[in-house]
N, C-alpha and C positions, 0 to 999 in steps of 0.2 A: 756482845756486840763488837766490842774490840777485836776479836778475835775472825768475827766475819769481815770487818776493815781488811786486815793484814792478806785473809786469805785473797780476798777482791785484787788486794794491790800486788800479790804475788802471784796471781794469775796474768794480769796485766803486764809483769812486768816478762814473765815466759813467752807470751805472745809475742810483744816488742822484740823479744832476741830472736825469736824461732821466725818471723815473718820476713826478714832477709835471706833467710836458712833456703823457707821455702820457694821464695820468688828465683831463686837459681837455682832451686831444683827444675823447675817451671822453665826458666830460659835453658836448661842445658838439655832436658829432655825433649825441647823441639825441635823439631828437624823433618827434612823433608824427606819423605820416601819414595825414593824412588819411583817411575811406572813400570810396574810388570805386573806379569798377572798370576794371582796366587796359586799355586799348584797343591791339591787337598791330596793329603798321605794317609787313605783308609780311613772317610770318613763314614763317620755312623759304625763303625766297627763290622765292617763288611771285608771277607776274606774273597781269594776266587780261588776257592777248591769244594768239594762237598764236603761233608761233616766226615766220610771215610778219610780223605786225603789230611785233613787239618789232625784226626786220630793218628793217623801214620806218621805224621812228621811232629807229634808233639810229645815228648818225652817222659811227660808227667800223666799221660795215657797209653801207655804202654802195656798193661795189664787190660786196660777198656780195650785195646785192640786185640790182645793174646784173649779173652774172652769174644770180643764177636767171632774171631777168626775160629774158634774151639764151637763156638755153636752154629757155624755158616750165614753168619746174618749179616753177613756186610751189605748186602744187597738193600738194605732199609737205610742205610747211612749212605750209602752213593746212590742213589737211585735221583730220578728229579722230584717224586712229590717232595712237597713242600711239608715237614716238618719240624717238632722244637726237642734237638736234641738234648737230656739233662748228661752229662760224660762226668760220672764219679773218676776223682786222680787215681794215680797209684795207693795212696796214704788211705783211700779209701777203702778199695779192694782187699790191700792188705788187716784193714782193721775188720771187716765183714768177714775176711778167712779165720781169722783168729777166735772172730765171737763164733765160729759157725765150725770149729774145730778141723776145716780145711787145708791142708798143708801147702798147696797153691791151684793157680785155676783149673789145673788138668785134672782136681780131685772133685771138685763140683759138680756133681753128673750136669749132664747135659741139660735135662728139661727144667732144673731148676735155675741154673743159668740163665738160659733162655727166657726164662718168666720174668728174672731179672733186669735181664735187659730191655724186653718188649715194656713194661713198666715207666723204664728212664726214655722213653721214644712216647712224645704226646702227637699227636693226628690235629693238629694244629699251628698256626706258626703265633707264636706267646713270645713278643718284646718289650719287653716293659717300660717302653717308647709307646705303646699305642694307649690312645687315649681310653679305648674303654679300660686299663690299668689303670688309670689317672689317682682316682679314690686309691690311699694306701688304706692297708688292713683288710682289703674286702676278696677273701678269697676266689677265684672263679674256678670251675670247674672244669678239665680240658676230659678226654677222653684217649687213651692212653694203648698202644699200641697191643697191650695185653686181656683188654676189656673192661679194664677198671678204668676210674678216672684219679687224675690227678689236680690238687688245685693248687694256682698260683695266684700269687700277690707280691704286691712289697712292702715294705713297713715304712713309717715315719721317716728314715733313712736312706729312703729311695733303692734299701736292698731287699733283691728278690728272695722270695720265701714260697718255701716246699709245702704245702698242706698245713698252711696257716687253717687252725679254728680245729683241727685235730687231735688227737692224743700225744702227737709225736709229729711235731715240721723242723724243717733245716732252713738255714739259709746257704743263698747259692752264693760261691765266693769270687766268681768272673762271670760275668750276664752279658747277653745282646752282644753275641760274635754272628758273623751275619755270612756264612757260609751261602754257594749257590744254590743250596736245596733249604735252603728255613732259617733256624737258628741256633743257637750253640748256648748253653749255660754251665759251667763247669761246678763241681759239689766238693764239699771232702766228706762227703761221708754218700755212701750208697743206702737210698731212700726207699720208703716202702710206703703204702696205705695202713692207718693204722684208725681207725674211728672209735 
């Protein structure tokens, strides 16, 4: 009982000294602001170029570009429908050559390439912003430029996930880039269906 006194009176007496501390934090952080009116820099993470232009000018897709450029697909990346681009990085590519005994993208034949890529291109626009996302865990099903489908969700963490509920999902490690044709999700690892 003693010991619950002491602690009572030494709580009391932290507050006593921290309550001047905080009352001038209070006085010194108001102030008045200014009137102008707020200028928003990219919100919602919305680019203005297409999912081709954001490829070209981004560095860590550089191999995503020397691949659609090597299988002539750029036309699904600049075009206007409206899709949800998955853009594996370099760290990506480079790890799928290595498991795949590739020496670089010019060694890929062409149709398997391609199968790759129409894969990471969903026929849908998937932001993990929209409310039918809402529920985490609950994979949805997109349909995927290659004939397959791909499902997306996000987890507990609010991060987006590759074919959550299958034998093999990723998670996406930059989500909801919001280019003029859809949307953009970036991977480090180059994904596949796997059931």
């Amino acid at each position: 009982m003693k010991n619950k006194i002491t602690s009572n009176k030494k709580m009391q007496l932290i507050r006593m000294l921290l309550a001047p501390v905080a009352i001038a934090a209070i006085l010194v952080s108001c102030e008045i602001q200014p009137d102008y009116e707020y200028e928003y820099g990219n919100p919602g993470g919305k680019i203005n170029m297409t999912a081709w232009e954001f490829i070209q000018t981004t560095d860590s897709l550089s191999l995503m570009e020397e691949a659609i450029t090597a299988t002539g697909l750029q036309s699904l990346y600049s075009g206007t429908m409206v899709r949800t681009y998955i853009l594996p990085r370099n760290s990506a590519f480079r790890a799928y050559m290595k498991t795949n005994s590739f020496a670089n993208i010019a060694a890929i034949p062409v149709a398997t390439l391609e199968s790759v890529l129409k894969y990471h291109i969903v026929n849908a626009k998937v932001i993990f912003t929209d409310p039918e996302l809402l529920p985490s865990n609950n994979p949805i099903a997109y349909p995927t430029e290659s004939g397959s489908v791909m499902y997306l969700s996000h987890n507990t963490s609010y991060q987006g996930v590759i074919n959550q509920g299958t034998k093999k999902n990723w998670t996406i490690i930059t989500s909801n880039i919001e280019p003029t044709n859809g949307v953009i999700h970036v991977t480090a690892d180059v994904v596949y269906l796997s059931i």
